[in-house]
C-alpha positions in Angstrom: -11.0 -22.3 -11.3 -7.8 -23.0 -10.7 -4.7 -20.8 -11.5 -0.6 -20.4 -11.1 0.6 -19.1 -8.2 2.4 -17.0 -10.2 -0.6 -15.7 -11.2 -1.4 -14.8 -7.8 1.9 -13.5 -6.6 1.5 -10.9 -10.0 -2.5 -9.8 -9.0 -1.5 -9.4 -5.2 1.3 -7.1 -6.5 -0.6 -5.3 -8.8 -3.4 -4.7 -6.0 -0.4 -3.4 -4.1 1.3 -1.3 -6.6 -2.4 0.7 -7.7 -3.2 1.3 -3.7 0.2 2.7 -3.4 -0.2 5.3 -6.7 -3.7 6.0 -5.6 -2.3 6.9 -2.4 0.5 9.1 -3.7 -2.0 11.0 -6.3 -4.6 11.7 -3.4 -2.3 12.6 -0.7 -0.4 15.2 -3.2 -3.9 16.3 -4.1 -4.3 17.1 -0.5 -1.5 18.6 0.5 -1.7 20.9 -2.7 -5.3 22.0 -1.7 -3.8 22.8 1.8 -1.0 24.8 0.5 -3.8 26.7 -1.6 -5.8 27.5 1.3 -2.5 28.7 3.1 0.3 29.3 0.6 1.9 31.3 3.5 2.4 28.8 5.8 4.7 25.7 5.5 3.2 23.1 7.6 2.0 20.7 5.0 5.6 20.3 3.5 6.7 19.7 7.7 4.3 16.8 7.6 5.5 15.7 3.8 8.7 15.4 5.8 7.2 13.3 8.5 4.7 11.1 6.7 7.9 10.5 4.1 9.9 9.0 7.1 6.8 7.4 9.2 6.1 5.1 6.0 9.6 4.1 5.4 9.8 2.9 8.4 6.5 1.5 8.0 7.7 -0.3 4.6 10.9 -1.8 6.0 9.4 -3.0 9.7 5.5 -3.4 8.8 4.7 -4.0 5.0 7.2 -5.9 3.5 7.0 -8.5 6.5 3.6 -8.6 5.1 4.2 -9.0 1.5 6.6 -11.8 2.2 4.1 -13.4 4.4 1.2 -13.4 1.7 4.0 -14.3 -1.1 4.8 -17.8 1.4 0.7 -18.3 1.8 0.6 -18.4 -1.6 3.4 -21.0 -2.2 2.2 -23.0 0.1 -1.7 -23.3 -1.1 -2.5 -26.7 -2.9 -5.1 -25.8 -5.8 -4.6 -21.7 -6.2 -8.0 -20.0 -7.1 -8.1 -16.8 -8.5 -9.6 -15.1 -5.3 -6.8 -16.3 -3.0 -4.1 -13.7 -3.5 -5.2 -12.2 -0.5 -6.7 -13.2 2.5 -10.6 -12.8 2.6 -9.9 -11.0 6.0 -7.8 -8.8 3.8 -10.5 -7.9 0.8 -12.8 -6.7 4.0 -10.2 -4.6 5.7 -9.4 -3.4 2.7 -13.3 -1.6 1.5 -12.9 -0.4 5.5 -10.2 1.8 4.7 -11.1 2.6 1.0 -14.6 4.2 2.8 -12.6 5.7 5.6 -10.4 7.1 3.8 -13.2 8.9 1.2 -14.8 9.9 4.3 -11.7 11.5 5.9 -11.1 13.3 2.4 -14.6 13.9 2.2 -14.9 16.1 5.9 -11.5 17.9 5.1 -12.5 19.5 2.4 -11.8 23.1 3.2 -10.1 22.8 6.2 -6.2 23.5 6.4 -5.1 21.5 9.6 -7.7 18.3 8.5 -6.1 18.3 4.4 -3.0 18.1 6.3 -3.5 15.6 8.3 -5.5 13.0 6.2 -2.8 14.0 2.9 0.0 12.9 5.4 -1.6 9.8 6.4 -2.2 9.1 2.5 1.2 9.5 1.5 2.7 7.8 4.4 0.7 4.4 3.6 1.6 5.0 -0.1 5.2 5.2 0.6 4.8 2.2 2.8 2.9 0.3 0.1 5.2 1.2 -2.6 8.4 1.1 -0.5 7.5 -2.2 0.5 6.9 -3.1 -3.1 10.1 -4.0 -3.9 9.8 -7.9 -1.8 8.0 -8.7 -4.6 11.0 -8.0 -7.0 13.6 -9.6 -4.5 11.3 -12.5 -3.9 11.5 -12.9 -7.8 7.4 -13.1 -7.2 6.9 -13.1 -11.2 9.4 -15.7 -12.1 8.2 -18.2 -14.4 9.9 -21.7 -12.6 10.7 -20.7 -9.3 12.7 -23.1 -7.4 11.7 -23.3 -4.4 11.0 -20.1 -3.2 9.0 -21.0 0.2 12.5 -21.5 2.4 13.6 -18.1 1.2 10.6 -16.3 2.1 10.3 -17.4 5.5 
C-alpha cells in the first residue's frame, strides 16, 4: 500500500507533535506532585528552569537536525508505504523509552528529589520535540506540490 509522501511527512509530524504534549502534560503532572509533597521548597521550578533551557538547546542542535533528516529520507524513498515515516529502528527506540519512562514515573511516585528529576527530564524532551517542531512548518512538510524540496533539506 502505497501512499504520498506528504502523507508521511504529516503522520511523522503528528507522531512528533502528540510525544511532545504527552511529555509536557506528564512532566507538569510531575513537577506539580513534587511541589505538593514540598510546597516549601522551590527546587522543582530551579529544574523547570534548567530542563526549559537543556531542551532548547536540544531542539535547535539535536531534534530538528533530526526532523530534517527523516523529512529528506522521506523524499527521497521510491514507493512510500504507510509504515515508512519513521525508521523501523526508530518505532523500537521509541516503545524503549515509552516503558522507561512509565517505569521512571512509576518508582517516583512519592519521592520529592525522583518527581523532580524524571518531570525535568519529561519536559526537557517535550520542549525539544515541540521546539523542534517547527522544521516541519519551515520545511513546508504539508505542502500539497512541493517543488523540490530534497536540496533544501539537506
Amino acid at each position: 500500500m502505497t501512499v504520498s509522501r506528504r502523507m508521511l511527512n504529516i503522520l511523522a509530524a503528528v507522531v512528533w507533535h502528540i510525544g511532545g504534549f504527552v511529555l509536557l502534560i506528564k512532566a507538569g503532572t510531575l513537577l506539580l506532585e513534587a511541589d505538593s509533597l514540598r510546597p516549601e521548597q522551590n527546587w522543582q521550578w530551579i529544574f523547570v528552569g534548567i530542563a526549559l533551557l537543556l531542551g532548547g538547546l536540544k531542539a535547535r542542535y539535536l531534534f530538528s537536525r533530526s526532523c530534517r533528516k527523516n523529512l529528506a529520507r522521506i523524499e527521497g524513498l521510491d514507493q512510500p508505504r504507510i509504515w515508512q515515516f519513521f525508521r523501523p529502528q526508530f518505532f523500537l527506540l521509541l516503545m524503549l523509552m515509552i516503558l522507561t519512562g512509565a517505569t521512571l514515573s512509576r518508582l517516583a511516585e512519592g519521592h520529592y528529589q525522583s518527581l523532580i528529576g524524571v518531570g525535568a527530564l519529561d519536559l526537557s524532551l517535550a520542549i525539544a520535540l515541540l521546539g523542534s517542531s517547527i522544521v516541519f512548518w519551515q520545511q513546508r512538510a504539508f505542502a500539497y506540490a512541493p517543488e523540490s524540496r530534497a536540496s533544501s533539506l539537506r
